[in-house]
C-alpha positions as CSV (number, residue, x, y, z in Angstrom):
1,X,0.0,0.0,0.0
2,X,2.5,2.4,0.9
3,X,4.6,1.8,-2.6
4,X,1.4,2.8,-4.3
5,X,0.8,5.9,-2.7
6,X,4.3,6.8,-3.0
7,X,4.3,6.1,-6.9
8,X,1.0,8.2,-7.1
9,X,2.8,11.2,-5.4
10,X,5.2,10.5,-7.3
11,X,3.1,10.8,-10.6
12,X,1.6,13.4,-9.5
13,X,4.4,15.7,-9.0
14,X,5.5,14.9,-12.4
15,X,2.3,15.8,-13.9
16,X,2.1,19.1,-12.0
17,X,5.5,19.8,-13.1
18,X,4.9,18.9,-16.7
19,X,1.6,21.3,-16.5
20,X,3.9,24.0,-14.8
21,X,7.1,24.0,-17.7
22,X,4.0,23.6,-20.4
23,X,1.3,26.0,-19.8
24,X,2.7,28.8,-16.9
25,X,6.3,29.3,-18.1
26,X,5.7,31.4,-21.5
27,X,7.8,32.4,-23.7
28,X,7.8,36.1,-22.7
29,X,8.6,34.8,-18.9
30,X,11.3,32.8,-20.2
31,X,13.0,35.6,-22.5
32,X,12.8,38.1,-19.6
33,X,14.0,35.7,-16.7
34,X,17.2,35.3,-19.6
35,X,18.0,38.9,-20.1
36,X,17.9,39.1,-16.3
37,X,20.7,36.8,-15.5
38,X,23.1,37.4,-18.5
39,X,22.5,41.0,-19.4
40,X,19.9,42.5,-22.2
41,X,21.0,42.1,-26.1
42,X,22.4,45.9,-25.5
43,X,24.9,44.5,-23.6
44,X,26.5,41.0,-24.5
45,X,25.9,38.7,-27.3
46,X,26.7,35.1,-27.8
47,X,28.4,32.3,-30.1
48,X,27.7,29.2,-30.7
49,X,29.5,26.8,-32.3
50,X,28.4,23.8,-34.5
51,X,25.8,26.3,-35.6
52,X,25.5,25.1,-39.3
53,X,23.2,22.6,-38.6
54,X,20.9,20.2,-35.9
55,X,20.8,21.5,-32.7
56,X,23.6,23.9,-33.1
57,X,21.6,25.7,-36.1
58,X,18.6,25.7,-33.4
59,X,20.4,27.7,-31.0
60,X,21.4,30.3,-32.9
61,X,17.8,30.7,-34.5
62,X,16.5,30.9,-30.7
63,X,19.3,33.1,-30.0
64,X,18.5,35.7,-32.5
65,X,14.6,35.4,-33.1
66,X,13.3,35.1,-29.7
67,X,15.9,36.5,-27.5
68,X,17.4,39.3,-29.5
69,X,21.2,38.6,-29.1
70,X,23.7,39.3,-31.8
71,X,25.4,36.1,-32.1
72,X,28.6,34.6,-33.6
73,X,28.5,31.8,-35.6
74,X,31.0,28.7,-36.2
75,X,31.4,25.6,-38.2
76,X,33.6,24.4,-40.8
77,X,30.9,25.1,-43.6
78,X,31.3,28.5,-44.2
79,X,28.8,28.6,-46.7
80,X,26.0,27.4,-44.5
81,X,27.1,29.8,-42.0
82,X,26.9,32.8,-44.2
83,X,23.2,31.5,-45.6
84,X,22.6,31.7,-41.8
85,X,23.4,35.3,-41.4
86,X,21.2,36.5,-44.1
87,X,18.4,35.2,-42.4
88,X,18.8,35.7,-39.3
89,X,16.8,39.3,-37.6
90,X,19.8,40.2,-35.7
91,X,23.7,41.0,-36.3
92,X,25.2,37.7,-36.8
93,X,28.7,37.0,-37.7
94,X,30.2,34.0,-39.5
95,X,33.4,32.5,-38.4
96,X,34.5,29.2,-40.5
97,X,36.9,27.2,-38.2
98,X,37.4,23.3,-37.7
99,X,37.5,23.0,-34.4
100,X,38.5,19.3,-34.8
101,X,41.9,20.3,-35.6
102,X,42.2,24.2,-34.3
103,X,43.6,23.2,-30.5
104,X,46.7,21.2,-31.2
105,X,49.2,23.4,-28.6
106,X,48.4,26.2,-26.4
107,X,48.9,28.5,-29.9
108,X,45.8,27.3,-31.5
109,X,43.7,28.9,-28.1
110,X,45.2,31.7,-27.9
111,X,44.5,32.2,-31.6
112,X,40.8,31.0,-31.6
113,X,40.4,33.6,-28.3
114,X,42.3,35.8,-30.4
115,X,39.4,35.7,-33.6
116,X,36.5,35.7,-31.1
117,X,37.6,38.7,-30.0
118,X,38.2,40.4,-33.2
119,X,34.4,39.6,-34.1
120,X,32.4,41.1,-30.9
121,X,30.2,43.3,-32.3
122,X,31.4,47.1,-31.5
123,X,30.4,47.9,-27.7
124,X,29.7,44.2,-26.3
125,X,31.1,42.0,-24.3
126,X,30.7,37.8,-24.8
127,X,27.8,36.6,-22.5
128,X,28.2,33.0,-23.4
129,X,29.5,30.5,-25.4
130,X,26.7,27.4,-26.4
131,X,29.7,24.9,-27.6
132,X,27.5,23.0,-29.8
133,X,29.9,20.9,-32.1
134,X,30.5,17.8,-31.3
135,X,30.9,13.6,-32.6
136,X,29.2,10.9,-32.1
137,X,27.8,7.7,-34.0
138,X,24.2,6.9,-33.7
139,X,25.0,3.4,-34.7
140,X,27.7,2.5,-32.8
141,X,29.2,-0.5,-32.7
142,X,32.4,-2.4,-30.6
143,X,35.5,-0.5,-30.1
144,X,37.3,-2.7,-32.9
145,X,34.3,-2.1,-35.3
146,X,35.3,1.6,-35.8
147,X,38.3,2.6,-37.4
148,X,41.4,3.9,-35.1
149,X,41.0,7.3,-36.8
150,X,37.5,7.2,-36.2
151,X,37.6,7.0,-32.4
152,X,40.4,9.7,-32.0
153,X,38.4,12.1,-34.2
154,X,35.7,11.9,-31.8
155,X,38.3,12.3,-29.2
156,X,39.6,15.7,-30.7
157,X,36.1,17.1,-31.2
158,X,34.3,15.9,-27.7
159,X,37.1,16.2,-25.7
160,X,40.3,18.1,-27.0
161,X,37.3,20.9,-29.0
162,X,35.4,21.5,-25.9
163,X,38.5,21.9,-22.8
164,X,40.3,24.5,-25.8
165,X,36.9,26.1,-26.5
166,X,36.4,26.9,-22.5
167,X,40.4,27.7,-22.3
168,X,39.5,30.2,-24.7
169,X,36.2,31.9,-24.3
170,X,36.2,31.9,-20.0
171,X,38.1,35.3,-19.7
172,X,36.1,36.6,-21.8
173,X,33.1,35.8,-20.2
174,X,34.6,37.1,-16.9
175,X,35.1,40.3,-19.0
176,X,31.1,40.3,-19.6
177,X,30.7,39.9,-15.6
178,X,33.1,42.6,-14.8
179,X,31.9,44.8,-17.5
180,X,27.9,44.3,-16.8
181,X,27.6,43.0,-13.1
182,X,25.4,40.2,-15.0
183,X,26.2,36.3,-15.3
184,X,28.2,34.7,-17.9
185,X,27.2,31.1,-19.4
186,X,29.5,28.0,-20.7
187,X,27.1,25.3,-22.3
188,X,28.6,21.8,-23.3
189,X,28.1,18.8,-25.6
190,X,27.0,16.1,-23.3
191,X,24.7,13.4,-24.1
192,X,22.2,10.3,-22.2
193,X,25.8,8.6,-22.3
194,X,27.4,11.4,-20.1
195,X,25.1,9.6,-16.9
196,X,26.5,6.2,-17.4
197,X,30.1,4.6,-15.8
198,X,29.8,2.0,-19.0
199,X,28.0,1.6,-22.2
200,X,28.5,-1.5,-24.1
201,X,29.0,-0.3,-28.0
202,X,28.8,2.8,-27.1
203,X,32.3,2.6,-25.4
204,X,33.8,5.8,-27.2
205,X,31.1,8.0,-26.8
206,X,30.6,7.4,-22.8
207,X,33.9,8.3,-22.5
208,X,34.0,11.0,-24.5
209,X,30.9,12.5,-22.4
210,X,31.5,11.5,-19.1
211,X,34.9,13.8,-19.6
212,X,32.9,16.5,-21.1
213,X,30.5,16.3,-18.1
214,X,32.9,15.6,-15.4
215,X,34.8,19.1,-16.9
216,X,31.8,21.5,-17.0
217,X,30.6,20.3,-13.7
218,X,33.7,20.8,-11.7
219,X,34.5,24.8,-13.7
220,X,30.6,25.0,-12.6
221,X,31.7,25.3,-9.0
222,X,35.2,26.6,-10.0
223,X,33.9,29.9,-11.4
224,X,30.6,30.0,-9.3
225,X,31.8,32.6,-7.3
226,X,33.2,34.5,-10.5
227,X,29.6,35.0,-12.2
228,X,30.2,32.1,-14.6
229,X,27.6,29.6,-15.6
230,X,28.9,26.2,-16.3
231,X,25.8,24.2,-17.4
232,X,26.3,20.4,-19.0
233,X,23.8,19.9,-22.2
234,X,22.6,16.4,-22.4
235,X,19.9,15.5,-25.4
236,X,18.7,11.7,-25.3
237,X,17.5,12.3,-28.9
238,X,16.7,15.3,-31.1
239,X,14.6,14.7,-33.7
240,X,16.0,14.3,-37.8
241,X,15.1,12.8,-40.7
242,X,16.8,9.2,-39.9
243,X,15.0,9.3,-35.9
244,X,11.3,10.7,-36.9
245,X,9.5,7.6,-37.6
246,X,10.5,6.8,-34.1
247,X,8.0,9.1,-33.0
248,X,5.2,7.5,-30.6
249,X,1.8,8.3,-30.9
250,X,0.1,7.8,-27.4
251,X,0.0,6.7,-24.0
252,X,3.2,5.0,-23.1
253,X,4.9,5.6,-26.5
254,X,4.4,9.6,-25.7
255,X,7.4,8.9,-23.2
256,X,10.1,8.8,-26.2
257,X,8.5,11.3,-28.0
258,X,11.3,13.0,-30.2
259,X,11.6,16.5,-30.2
260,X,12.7,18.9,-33.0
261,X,15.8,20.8,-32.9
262,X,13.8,24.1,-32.1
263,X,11.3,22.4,-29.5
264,X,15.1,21.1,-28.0
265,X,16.6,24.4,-27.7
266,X,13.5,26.7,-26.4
267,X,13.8,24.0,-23.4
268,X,17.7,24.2,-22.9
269,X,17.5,28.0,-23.0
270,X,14.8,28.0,-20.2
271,X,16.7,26.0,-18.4
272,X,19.9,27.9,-18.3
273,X,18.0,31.5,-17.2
274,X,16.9,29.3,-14.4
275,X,20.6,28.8,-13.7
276,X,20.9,24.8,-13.7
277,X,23.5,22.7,-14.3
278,X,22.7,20.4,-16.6
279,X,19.9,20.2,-19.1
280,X,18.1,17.6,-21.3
281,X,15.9,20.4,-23.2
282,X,13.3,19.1,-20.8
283,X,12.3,16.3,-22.7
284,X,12.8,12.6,-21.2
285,X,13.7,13.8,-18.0
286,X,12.9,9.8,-16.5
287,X,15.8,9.0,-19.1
288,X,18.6,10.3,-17.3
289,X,17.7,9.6,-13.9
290,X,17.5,6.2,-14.8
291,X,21.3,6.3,-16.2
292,X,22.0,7.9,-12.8
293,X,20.3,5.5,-10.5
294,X,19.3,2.8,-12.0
295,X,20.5,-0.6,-12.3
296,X,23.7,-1.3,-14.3
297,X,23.1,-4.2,-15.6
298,X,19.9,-2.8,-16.9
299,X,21.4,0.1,-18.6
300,X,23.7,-1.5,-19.9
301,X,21.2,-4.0,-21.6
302,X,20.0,-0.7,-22.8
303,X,22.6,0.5,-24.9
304,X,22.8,-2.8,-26.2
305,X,19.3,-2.7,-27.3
306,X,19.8,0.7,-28.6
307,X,22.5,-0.4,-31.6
308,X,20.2,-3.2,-32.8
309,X,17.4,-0.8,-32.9
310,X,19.7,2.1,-34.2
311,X,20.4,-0.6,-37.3
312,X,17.4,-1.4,-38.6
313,X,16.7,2.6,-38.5
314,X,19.8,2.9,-40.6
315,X,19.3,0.1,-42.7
316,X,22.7,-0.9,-41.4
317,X,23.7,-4.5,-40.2
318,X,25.7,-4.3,-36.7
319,X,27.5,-7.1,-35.9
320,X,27.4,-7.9,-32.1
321,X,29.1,-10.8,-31.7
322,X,32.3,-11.7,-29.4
323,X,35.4,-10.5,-31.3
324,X,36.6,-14.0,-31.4
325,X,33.9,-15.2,-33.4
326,X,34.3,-11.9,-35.9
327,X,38.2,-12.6,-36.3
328,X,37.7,-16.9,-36.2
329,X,37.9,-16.7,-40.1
330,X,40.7,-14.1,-40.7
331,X,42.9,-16.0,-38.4
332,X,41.9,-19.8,-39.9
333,X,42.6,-18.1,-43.1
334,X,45.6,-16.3,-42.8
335,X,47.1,-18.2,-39.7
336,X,47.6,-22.5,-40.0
337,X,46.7,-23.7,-36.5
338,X,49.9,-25.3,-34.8
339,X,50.2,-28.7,-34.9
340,X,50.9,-30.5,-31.3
């Protein structure tokens, strides 16, 4: 009796909250509780990188439709980022850079702080930084399935990108704070795989977000004190053209409802006038805290699940098992057993 009533409080404070974030916190709440922490468009504006397309792209459209901020732009694909501007309300101002390969030594940050600076608009100061770019595979497979230069890619982008984009971009934001007397924001690339210790196939990617997580958590309380908001993004899913007919329709399949880049970043914005430190875009909520607290041996059954049903998405044929049965007919091939 007394699970029951706890699991109906329980739902019940989830729909109340749900009803709260839905129908009470409006946009014009939202856009004025923003300008009150990190300063009014006058004052600072923002960049975000990976901006030239998925939730990066999202941002920046938020950014400049909704909030008013002039905004700096960055992805490799200068063209898309220039498209961008032109449609775009407010000043916005492209900067093509691979930021895959732009922090090999302490030179390439000083040089990418070096560039942001030269493109502040005249009169403002950087309020924050939405660090947007990032790698991942959506079906992933066993470490050995990938190639060697396709795991340390996603190592330079995840982790090397995001540790020299916060070398970079921090005094800068202290420069907002000291300027303004308002807040600063950080915002990182994290993912549902930031929440877990291990993710079978999945191997590269938890590691790569459990650094990026572990990082913007500890600056968070490093720079509290300095006016600096360190705050951990962490999408499950965002909707695109491969994950839409994963969609659900009602009742329980409502709970992995997908949402759109835009629906994703109106959320992760809320969140970070509120001043939290990490965010899902306030979709799936239940998702993470499962990953937090919940079984291992169930996530990890999980993730497992999630490459099988990633392949047929993708039309793509994972292989999942052990890597001596994948390698049994290279080496009977190529290697004579020995005789005894």
């Amino acid at each position: 009796m007394a699970a029951k009533r706890l699991a109906e409080a329980a739902a019940l404070v989830l729909i109340l909250r749900l009803v709260y974030k839905r129908l009470q916190d409006s946009e014009a709440r939202r856009v004025q509780r923003f300008h009150k922490r990190f300063g009014p468009p006058k004052h600072g504006c923002f960049v975000v990188t990976g901006a030239s397309s998925g939730i990066g792209l999202a941002l920046a459209t938020e950014l400049s439709q909704t909030y008013g901020y002039d905004i700096i732009v960055i992805a490799r694909r200068e063209p898309l980022l220039s498209r961008l501007a032109s449609e775009l309300p407010t000043n916005v101002i492209p900067l093509a850079c691979d930021l895959q390969t732009a922090f090999r030594d302490e030179a390439g940050v000083l040089d990418f702080r070096k560039r942001l600076e030269g493109a502040l608009p005249a009169g403002k100061a950087l309020a924050g930084c939405l660090h947007m770019a990032g790698n991942s595979d959506l079906a992933v497979h066993g470490l050995t399935d990938k190639t060697a230069a396709r795991n340390l890619e996603m190592l330079d982008l995840n982790c090397r990108a995001t540790l020299g984009v916060l070398q970079a971009v921090v005094p800068l934001l202290a420069h907002h704070v000291m300027r303004t007397d308002y807040r600063a924001v950080a915002v990182t690339p994290g993912a549902l795989t930031a929440f877990v210790p291990s993710a079978p196939t999945f191997a590269t990617s938890a590691a790569n977000k459990n650094y990026i997580r572990a990082l913007t958590l500890s600056l968070r309380y490093e720079y509290e004190s300095d006016g600096i908001d360190f705050v951990c993004a962490c999408p499950v899913a965002v909707r695109s053209e491969i994950l839409d007919n994963a969609d659900g329709g009602s009742g329980i399949e409502r709970l992995v409802y997908i949402p759109t880049g835009l629906e994703w970043a109106q959320g992760v914005l809320a969140d970070l006038s509120l001043g939290l430190p990490e965010t899902n875009g306030r979709y799936m909520d239940y998702m993470t805290a499962w990953m937090t607290f919940g079984w291992g041996w169930t996530t990890r059954y999980f993730f497992q699940g999630r490459v099988q049903s990633n392949s047929v998405l993708l039309n793509r044929p994972v292989r999942l098992e052990p890597l001596r049965e994948k390698l049994a007919g290279v080496y009977r091939q190529a290697t004579p057993r020995p005789e005894d």
